[in-house]
C-alpha positions as CSV (number, residue, x, y, z in Angstrom):
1,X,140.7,33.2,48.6
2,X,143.5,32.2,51.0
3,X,145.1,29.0,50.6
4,X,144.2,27.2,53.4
5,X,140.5,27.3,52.9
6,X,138.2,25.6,50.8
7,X,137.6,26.9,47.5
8,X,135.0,26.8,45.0
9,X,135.1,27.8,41.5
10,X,132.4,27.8,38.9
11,X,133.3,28.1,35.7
12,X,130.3,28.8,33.2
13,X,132.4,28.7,29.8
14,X,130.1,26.4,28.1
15,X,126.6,25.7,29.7
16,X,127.3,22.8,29.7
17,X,130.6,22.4,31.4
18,X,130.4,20.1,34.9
19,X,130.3,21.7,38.6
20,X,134.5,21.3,39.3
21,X,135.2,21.4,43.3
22,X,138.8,21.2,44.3
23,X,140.1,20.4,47.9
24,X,142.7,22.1,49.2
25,X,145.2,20.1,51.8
26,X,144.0,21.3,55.4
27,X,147.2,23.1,57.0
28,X,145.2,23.2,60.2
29,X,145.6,19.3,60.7
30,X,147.9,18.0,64.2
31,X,150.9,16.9,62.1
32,X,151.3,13.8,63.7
33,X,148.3,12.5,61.7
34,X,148.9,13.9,58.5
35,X,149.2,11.4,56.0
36,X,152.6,12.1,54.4
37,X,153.6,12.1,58.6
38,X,156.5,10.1,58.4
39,X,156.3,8.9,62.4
40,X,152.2,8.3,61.9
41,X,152.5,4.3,61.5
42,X,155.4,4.4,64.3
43,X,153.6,5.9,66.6
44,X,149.9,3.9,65.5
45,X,152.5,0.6,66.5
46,X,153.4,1.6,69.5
47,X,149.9,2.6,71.2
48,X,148.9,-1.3,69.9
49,X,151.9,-2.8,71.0
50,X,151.3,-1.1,74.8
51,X,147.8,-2.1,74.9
52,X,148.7,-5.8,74.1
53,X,151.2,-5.8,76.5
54,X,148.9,-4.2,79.3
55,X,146.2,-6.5,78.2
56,X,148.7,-9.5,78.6
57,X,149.7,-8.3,81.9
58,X,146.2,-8.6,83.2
59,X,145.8,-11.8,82.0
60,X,148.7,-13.3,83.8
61,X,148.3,-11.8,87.2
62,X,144.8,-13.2,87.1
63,X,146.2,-16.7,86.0
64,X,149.2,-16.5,88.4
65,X,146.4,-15.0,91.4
66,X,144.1,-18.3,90.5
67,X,147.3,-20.6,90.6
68,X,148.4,-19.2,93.4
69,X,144.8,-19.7,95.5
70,X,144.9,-23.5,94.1
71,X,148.3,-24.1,95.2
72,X,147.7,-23.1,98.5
73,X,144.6,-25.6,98.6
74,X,146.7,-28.5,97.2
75,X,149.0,-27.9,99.5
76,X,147.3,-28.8,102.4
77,X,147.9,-32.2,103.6
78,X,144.3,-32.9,104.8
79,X,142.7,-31.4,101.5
80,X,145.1,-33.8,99.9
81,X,144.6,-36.9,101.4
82,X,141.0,-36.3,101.4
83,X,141.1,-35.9,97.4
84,X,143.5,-38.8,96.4
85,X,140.6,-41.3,98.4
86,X,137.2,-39.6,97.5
87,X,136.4,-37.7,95.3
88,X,135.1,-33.9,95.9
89,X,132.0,-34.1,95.2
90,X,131.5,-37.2,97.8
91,X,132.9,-35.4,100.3
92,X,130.5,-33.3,102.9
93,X,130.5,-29.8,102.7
94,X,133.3,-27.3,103.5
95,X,133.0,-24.5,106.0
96,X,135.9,-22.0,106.8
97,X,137.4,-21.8,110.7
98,X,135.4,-18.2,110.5
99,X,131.8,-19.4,109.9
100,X,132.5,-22.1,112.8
101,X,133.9,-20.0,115.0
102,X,131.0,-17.5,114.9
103,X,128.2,-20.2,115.3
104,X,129.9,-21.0,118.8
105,X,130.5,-17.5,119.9
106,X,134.7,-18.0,119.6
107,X,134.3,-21.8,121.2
108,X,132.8,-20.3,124.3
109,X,133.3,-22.5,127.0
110,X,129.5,-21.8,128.2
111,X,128.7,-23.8,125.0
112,X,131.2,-26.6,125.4
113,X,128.8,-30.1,125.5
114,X,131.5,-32.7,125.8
115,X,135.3,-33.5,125.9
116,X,137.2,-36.7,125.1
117,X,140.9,-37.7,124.4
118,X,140.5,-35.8,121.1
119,X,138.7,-33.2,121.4
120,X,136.5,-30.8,122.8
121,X,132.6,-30.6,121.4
122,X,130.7,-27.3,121.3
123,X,127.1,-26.1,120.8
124,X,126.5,-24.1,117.5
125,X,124.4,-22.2,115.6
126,X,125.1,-22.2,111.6
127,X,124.1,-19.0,109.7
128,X,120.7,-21.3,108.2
129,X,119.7,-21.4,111.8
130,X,120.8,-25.7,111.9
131,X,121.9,-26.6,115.3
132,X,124.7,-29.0,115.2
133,X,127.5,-30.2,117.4
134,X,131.7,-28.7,116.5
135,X,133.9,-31.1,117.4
136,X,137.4,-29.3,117.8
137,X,140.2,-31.4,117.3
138,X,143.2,-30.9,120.6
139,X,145.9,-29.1,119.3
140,X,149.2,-30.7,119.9
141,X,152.5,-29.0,120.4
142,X,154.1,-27.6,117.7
143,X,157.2,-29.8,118.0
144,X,154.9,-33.2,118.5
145,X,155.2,-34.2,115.2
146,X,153.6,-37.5,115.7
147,X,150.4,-36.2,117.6
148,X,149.6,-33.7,115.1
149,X,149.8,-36.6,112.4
150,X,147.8,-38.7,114.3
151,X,145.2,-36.0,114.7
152,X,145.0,-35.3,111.0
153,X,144.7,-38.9,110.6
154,X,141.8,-39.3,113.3
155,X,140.4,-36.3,111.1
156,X,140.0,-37.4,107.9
157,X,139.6,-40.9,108.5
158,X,136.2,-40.1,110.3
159,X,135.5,-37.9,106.9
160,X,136.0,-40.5,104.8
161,X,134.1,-42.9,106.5
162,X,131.3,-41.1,107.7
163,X,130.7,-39.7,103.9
164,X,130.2,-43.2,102.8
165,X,128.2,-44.4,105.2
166,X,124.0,-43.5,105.9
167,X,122.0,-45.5,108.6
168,X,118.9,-43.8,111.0
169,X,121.8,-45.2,114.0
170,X,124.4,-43.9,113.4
171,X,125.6,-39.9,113.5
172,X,125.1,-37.6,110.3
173,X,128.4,-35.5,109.3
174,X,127.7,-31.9,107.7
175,X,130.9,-30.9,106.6
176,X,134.2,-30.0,108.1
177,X,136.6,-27.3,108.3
178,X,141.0,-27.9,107.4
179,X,142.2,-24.8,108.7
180,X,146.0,-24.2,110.8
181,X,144.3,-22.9,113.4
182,X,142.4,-26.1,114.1
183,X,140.6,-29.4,112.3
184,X,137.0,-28.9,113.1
185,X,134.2,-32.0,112.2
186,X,130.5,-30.6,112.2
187,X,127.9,-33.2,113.6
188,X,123.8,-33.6,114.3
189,X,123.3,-32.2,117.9
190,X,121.9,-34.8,119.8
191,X,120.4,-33.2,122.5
192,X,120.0,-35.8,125.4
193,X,124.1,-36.6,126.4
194,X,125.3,-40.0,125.8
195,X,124.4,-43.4,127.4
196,X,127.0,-42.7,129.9
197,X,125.6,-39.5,131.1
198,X,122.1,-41.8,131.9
199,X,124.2,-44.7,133.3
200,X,127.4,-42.7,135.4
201,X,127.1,-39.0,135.6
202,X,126.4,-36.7,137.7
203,X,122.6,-36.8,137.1
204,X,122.4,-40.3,137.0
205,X,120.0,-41.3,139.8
206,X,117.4,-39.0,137.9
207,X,118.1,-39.8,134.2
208,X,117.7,-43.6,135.3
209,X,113.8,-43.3,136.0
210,X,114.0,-43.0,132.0
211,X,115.7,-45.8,131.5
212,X,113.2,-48.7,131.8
213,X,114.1,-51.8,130.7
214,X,112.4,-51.5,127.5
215,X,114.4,-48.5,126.6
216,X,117.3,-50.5,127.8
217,X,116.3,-53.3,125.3
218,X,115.6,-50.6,122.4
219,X,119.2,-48.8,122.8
220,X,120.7,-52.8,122.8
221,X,119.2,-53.1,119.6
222,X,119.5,-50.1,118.1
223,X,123.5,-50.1,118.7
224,X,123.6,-53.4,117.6
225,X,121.6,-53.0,114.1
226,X,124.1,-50.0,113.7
227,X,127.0,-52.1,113.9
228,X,125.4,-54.7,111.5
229,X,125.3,-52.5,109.0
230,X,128.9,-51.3,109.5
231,X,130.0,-55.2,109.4
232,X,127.7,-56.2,106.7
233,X,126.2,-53.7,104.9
234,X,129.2,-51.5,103.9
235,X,132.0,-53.3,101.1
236,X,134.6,-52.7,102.9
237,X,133.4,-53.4,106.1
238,X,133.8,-51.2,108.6
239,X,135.0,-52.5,112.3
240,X,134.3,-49.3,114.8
241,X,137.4,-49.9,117.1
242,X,135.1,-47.7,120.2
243,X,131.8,-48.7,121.4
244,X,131.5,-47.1,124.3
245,X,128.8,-45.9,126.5
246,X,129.8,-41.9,126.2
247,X,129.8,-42.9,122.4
248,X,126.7,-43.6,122.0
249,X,124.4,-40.5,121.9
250,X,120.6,-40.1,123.1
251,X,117.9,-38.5,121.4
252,X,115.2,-36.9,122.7
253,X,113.1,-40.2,122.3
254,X,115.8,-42.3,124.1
255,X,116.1,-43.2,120.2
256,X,120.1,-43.4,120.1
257,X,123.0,-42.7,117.5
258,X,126.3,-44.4,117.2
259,X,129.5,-41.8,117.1
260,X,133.0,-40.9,117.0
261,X,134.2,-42.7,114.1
262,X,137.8,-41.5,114.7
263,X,139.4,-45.1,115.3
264,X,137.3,-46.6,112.4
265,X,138.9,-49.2,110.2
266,X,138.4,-50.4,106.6
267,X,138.5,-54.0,106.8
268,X,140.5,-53.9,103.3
269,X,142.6,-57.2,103.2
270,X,145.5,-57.4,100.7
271,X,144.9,-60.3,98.0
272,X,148.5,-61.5,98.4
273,X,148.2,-61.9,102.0
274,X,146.5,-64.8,104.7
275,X,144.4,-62.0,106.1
276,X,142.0,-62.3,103.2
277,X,140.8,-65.7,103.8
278,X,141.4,-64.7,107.5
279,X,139.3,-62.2,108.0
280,X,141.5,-59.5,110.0
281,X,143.7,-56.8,109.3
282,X,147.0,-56.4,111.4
283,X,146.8,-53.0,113.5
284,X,148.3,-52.0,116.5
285,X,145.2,-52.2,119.5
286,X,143.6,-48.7,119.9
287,X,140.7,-48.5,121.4
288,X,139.1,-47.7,125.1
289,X,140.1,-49.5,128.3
290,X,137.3,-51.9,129.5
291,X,136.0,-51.9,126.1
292,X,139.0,-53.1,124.4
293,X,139.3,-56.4,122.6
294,X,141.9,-59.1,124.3
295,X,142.3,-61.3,121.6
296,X,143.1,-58.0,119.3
297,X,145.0,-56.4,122.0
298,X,147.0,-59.9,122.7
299,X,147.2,-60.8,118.7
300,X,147.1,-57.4,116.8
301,X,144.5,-58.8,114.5
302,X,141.4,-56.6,113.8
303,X,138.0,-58.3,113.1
304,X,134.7,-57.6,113.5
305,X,134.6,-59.0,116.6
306,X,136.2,-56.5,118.5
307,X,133.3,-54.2,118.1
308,X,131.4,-57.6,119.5
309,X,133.1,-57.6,122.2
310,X,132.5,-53.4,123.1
311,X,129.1,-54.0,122.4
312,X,129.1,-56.7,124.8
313,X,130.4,-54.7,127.8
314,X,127.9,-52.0,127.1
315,X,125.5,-54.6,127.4
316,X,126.9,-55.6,131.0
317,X,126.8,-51.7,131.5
318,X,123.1,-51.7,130.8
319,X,122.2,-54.6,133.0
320,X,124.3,-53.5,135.6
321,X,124.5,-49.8,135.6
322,X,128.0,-49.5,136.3
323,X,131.4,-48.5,135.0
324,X,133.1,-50.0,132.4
325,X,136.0,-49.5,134.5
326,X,136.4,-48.6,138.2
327,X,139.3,-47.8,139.8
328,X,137.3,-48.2,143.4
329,X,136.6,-51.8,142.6
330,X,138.6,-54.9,143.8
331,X,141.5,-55.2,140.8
332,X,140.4,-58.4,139.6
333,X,136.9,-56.8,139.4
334,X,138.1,-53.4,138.3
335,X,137.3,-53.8,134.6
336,X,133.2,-54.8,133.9
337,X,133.8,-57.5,132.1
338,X,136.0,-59.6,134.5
339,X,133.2,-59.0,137.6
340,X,130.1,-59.8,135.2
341,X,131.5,-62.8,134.0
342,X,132.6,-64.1,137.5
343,X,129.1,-63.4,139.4
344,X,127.5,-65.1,135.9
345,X,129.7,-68.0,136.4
346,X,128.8,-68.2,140.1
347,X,125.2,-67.8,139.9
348,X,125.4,-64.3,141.4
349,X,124.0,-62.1,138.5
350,X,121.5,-60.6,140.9
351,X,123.8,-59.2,142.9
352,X,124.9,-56.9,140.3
353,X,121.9,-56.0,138.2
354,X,121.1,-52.1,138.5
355,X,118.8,-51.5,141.3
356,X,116.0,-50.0,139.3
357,X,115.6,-53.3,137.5
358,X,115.1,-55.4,140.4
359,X,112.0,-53.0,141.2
360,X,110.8,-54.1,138.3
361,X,109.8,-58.0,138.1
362,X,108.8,-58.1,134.1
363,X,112.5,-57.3,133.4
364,X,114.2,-59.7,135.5
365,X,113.3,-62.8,133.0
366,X,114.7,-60.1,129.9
367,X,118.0,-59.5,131.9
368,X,119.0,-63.1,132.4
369,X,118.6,-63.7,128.6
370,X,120.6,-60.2,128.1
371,X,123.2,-61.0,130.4
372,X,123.8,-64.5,129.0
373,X,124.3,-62.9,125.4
374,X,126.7,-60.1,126.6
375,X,128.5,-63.5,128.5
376,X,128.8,-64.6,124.7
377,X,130.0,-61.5,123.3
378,X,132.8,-61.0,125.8
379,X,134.2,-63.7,125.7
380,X,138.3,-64.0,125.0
381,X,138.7,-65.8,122.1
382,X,136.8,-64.1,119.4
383,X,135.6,-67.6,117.7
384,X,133.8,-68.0,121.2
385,X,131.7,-64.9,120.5
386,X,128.5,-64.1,117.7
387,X,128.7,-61.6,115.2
388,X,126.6,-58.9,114.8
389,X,123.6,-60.1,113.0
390,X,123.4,-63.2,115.6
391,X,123.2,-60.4,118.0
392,X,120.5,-58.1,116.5
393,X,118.6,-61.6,116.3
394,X,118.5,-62.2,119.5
395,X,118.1,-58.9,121.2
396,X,115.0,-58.8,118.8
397,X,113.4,-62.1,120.1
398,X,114.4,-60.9,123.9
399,X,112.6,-57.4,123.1
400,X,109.7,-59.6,121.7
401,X,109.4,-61.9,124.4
402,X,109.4,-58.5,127.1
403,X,106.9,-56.9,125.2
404,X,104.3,-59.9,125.3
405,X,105.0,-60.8,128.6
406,X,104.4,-57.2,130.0
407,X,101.2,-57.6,127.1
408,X,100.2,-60.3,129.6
409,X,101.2,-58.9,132.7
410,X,98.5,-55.8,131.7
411,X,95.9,-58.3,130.7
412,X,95.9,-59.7,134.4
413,X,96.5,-56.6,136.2
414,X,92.9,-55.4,134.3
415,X,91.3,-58.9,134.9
416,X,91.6,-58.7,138.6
């Protein structure tokens, strides 16, 4: 029996002598896992060692990849700043330049609903089917290192603010988008233009016939409760910096909603300065000519009653249907303010109350009480002028006072 098989032999010397099987060595074994192979154990190593090291390969391209896609996040400045004063989860959501740039078909300028000093809004369509308004921050030149700051500034100081804030008047953020090729903010659409469009644009003389004097009364208020609760029910407050007419957005229902909180301030005073007991923060004066605060634009000192004071000239713009500013006006009447104050002074308010008022004799008694208030709120020294709530109080008991006299005014009309 050759050698390199198995063998058997039975031996039968006694009965009862045991079944003996030997095991010959297997020559037909690869010798490099024979067990007296002196390179087995080397070569056992080695295919470990190799799969580690492949193994720990993997492991830190993934790490380095993940670090890497961090990095690049941290290193934006916006992402940044927006972390260190809010935390993530506080923050609206994010959407990338891609998604945004899709819902307005590539920021068609078919779909382009408004532009201001900074930026152009557009129409859009998100992939949930929501409708909402993209604000594209101006892009400045590469080299104007000071505008693109300012921008980025503008940016996520509207973020901040707007995340912290919720009130039926006032606009709703949905997210945002930090990308080089542009800062985009995503709004509610508000489907109706702005006050201005109803008051000055080109389809004014039709939008007017909406504007009764009761809606007039109702978008008073409604601006001026949204501007209470910035002053008073927000710790810090918040001063707006630029009520305007184009910033104030109508609804469907001529309800309206308080934007653009790009010049927004904190009123955060520092405990080891006067301003605390003050009441005003030292800033330089930004803010919309004709709407713009003289004692803050004179003094540098923010207070809440530089948004009284806006709020008043869009009151005078309400009465009086005209521009906050007019180049075509006389100079000392060229800014609202100055030529409704002089004709008040003088007796004269009738000659500048919106013509589709005077056609309307239940109003007439609601504008002289309106036109005294605004009077009040644009006045040059700010101690001369209410706050806020004093404001919404009033407005409230003028809007009363319209409603029962048209009340009675109905109840005659069906007497006769």
């Amino acid at each position: 029996m050759p050698s390199q098989e198995w063998s058997l032999w039975l031996q039968f010397i006694r009965p009862q002598t045991a079944f003996i099987c030997f095991h010959l060595k297997n020559q037909i074994s690869p010798p490099w896992i024979r067990r007296d192979s002196p390179n087995r154990i080397a070569i056992l190593c080695s295919i470990f060692v190799l799969t580690c090291v492949f193994l720990a390969i993997a492991v830190a391209t993934a790490i380095l990849r993940s670090k890497k896609l961090n990095s690049a996040a941290e290193q934006d400045p916006t992402t940044l700043f927006l972390h260190r004063h809010r935390s993530a989860s506080l923050l609206p959501p994010v959407f990338t330049y891609e998604e945004l740039d899709t819902s307005t078909n590539r920021f068609d300028s078919k779909r382009k609903i408004g532009d201001g000093g900074f930026g152009s809004v557009y129409l859009g369509q998100l992939y949930d089917g929501r409708i909402v308004a993209v604000k594209h921050l101006h892009q400045h030149h590469p080299a104007a290192a000071a505008g693109r700051a300012f921008s980025t500034k503008s940016f996520c100081n509207e973020i901040l603010i707007l995340s912290s804030i919720d009130h039926p008047n006032l606009v709703k953020l949905h997210g945002y988008c930090s990308d080089p090729r542009g800062l985009l903010l995503v709004y509610d659409y508000v489907p109706n233009g702005t006050l201005a469009d109803h008051l000055h644009g080109p389809k004014s003389l039709y939008r007017k016939a909406s504007l009764t004097w009761q809606v007039r009364i109702d978008i008073a208020l409604q601006t001026a409760m949204a501007i209470e609760y910035l002053h008073f029910s927000v710790e810090p407050a918040i001063v707006h910096r630029d009520i305007t007419s184009s910033n104030i957005f109508v609804e469907r229902d001529m309800r309206i909603k308080v934007g653009d909180f790009g010049l927004s301030r904190l009123l955060v005073f520092p405990e080891a300065t006067s301003s605390s007991s003050s009441g005003y923060v030292w800033t330089g004066p930004q803010g919309t000519p004709g709407y713009l605060d003289p004692d803050y634009h004179r003094s540098f000192r923010l207070t809440e009653k530089s948004d009284v004071y806006s709020l008043g000239v869009v009151l005078l713009e309400l009465i009086s249907g005209m521009k906050a500013v007019d180049h075509t006006r006389d100079k000392r009447d060229m800014t609202l303010a100055d030529l409704m104050v002089s004709k008040i002074q003088m007796g004269l308010l009738h000659q500048v109350v919106d013509p589709v008022l005077l056609l309307d004799a239940d109003a007439m008694n609601g504008v002289d009480a309106v036109a005294e208030l605004a009077f009040r709120c644009v006045q040059t020294e700010k101690d001369d002028r209410p706050d806020s709530k004093e404001v919404v109080a009033e407005l409230k008991r003028i809007r009363n006072r319209t409603r029962i006299q048209r009340g009675s005014t109905q109840d005659a009309d069906e007497n006769v």
